[in-house]
N, C-alpha and C positions, 0 to 999 in steps of 0.2 A: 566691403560687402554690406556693411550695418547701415548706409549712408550717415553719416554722425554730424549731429550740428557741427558746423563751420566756427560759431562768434556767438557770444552771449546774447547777441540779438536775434538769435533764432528762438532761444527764451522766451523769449516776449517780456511780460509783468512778470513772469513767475523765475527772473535770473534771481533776484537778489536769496529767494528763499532758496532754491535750488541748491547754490553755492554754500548758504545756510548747511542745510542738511547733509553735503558733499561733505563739507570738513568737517560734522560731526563724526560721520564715517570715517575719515582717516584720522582724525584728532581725541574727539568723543568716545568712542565705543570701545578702545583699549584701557581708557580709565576706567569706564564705566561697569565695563566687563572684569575686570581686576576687580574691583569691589566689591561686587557681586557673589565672584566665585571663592571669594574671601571670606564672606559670609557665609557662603553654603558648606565649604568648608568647615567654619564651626561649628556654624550649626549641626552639621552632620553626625557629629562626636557625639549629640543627646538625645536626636528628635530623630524617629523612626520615619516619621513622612517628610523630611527633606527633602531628598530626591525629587518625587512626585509634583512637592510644592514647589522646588526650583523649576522644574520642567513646566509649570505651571507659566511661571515667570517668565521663559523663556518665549512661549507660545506667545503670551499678551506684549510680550515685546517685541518680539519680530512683527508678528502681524501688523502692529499698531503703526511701527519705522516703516514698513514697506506699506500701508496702506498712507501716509503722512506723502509719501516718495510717488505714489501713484497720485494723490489729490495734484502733486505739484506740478508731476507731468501734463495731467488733463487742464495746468494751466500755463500751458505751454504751448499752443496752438501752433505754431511754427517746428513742434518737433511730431512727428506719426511716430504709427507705433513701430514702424520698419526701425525707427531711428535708435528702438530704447530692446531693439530683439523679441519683441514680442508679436512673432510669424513664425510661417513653417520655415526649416530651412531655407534657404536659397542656394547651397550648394554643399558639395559632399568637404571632409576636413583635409587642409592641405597635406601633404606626409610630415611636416613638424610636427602639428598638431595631433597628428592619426598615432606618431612613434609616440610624443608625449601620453597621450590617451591610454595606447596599450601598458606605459611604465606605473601609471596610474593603477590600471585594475591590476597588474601586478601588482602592487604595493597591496591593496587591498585584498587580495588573498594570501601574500606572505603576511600581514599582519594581523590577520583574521586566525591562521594557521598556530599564529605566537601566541595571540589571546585564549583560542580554546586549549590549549598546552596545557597553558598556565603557564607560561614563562617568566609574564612580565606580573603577575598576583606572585610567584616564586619568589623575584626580585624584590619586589615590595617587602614581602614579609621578611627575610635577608635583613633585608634593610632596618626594618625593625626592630627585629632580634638585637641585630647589633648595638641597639642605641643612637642610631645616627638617624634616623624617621626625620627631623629637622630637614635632612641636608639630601633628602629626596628628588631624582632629578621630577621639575615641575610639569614636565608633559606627562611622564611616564603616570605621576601621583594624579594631575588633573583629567586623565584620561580610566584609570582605576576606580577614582570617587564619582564619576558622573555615569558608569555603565551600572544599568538596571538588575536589579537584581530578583526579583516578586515578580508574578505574572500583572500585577497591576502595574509595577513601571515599566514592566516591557508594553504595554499598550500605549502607554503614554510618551512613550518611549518614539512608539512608533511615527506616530503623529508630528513629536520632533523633528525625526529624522527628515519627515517629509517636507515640513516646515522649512528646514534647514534649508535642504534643496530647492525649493521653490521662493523662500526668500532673498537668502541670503545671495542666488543668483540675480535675483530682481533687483538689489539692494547694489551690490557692488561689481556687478558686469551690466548690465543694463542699464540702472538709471547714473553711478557712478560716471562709469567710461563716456556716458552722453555729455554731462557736467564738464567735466574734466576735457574734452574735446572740444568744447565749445567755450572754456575759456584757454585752453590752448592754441585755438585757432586751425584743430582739424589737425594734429600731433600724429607720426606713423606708427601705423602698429605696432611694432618692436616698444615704440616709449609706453600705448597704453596698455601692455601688456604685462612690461615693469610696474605700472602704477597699480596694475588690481593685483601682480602679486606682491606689493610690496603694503596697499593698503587693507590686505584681507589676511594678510602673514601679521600687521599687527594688532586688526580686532582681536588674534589668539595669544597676544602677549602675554596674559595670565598663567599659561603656558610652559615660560622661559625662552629660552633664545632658541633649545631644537623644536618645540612648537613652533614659533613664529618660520622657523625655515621648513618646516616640513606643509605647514598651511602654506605657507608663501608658494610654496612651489605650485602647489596644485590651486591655488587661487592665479597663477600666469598662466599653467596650463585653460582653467575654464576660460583665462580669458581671452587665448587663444583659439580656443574653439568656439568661442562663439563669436569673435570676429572674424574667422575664414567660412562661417556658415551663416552668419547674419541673423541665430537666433539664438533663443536661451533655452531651446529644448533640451538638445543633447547636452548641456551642461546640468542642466537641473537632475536631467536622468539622472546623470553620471553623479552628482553630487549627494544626491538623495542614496546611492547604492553606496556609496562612501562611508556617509554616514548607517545606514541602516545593519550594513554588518558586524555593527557589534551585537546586533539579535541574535546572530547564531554564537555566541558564546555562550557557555553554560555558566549560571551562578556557581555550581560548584569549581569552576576554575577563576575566580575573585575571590578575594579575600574580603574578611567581612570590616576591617578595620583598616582604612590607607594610610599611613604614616603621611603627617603633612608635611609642605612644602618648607624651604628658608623663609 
């Protein structure tokens, strides 16, 4: 449905960089991203505007990657924009992708339900108590530390969320899958639908290993739907509401302290 380049020669001038940026994305951005949320983490323990200034961070990097992704596109003349998902649909999503879809916002409303509980702020402090805060599982702790807690980081918050969505589709279902096609030589679905969920399950390494499978999944999923639909709308949609419900959790059900990670 996406028409996808066939050969690096639909590139034009702009293969070498393309592929460049391609395995920054699968190679790049889980190191990168580890380090980062490594830092925030510390930092987090003393400095009250962390948060705010990580999300800062996150803004000026996403945009930047996905604007770096776009330059390279537009120097790509052999590739339109049909080829990178950016049109309206072309068609409705097959029933994989529609069941996938619907297990998706499932997921996002049983874990939205967990969060405003307090289930998993419960867990945490548990954990704490105990003395064992080291040995905290790292999604549950990286997922604790980075939800907003002030009405200033929910703003900020917001703007991520949507970021997320809008990039991070751009970023690893659209200009990725085009890359990867085109030096696969036009690969079938099924394969490039392992590669975005296998390389967007590991930009959340930071994570641990139920991060990387729970991203993973739903990075196969978008990239499923946006290859039976031929764009990056519904994804972006659906990505952006992924992210954005952790706004309906109340601060009061987070804990003010996340015991870190091993």
């Amino acid at each position: 449905m996406t028409g996808l380049p066939g050969s690096l020669a639909d590139l034009g001038p702009a293969a070498l960089a393309a592929v460049v940026v391609a395995g920054y994305l699968v190679v790049g951005e889980p190191l990168v991203g580890h380090v980062l949320h490594r830092r925030f983490e510390e930092r987090l323990r003393t400095d009250a505007r962390a948060r705010r200034s990580f999300y800062g961070r996150l803004l000026v990097l996403e945009w930047g990657l996905a604007t770096v992704a776009l330059v390279v596109w537009l120097a790509a003349p052999g590739v339109d924009a049909g080829a990178v998902g950016l049109r309206w649909p072309q068609s409705f999503p097959g029933p994989l992708a529609t069941a996938a879809t619907v297990l998706v916002l499932g997921f996002v409303v049983l874990s939205t339900r967990a969060l405003r509980s307090g289930v998993l702020a419960r867990a945490a402090e548990e954990v704490r108590r105990s003395g064992e805060g080291r040995h905290a599982e790292p999604a549950v702790h990286a997922t604790l530390a980075l939800l907003p807690r002030t009405p200033a980081e929910r703003r900020l918050f917001t703007v991520v969320g949507v970021t997320a969505g809008v990039c991070e589709e751009w970023l690893y279902r659209g200009f990725l899958l085009a890359v990867v096609a085109a030096v696969g030589g036009g690969p079938s679905t099924p394969v490039l639908v392992v590669v975005g969920a296998v390389a967007f399950g590991l930009a959340h390494a930071y994570q641990g290993v139920a991060g990387v499978v729970t991203t993973g999944v739903l990075g196969g999923v978008m990239a499923a739907l946006y290859l039976g639909t031929g764009s990056l709308l519904l994804p972006v949609l659906l990505h952006a509401l992924v992210d954005l419900r952790f706004l309906l959790v109340p601060a009061a059900a987070l804990p003010d302290a996340v015991p870190g990670p091993a």
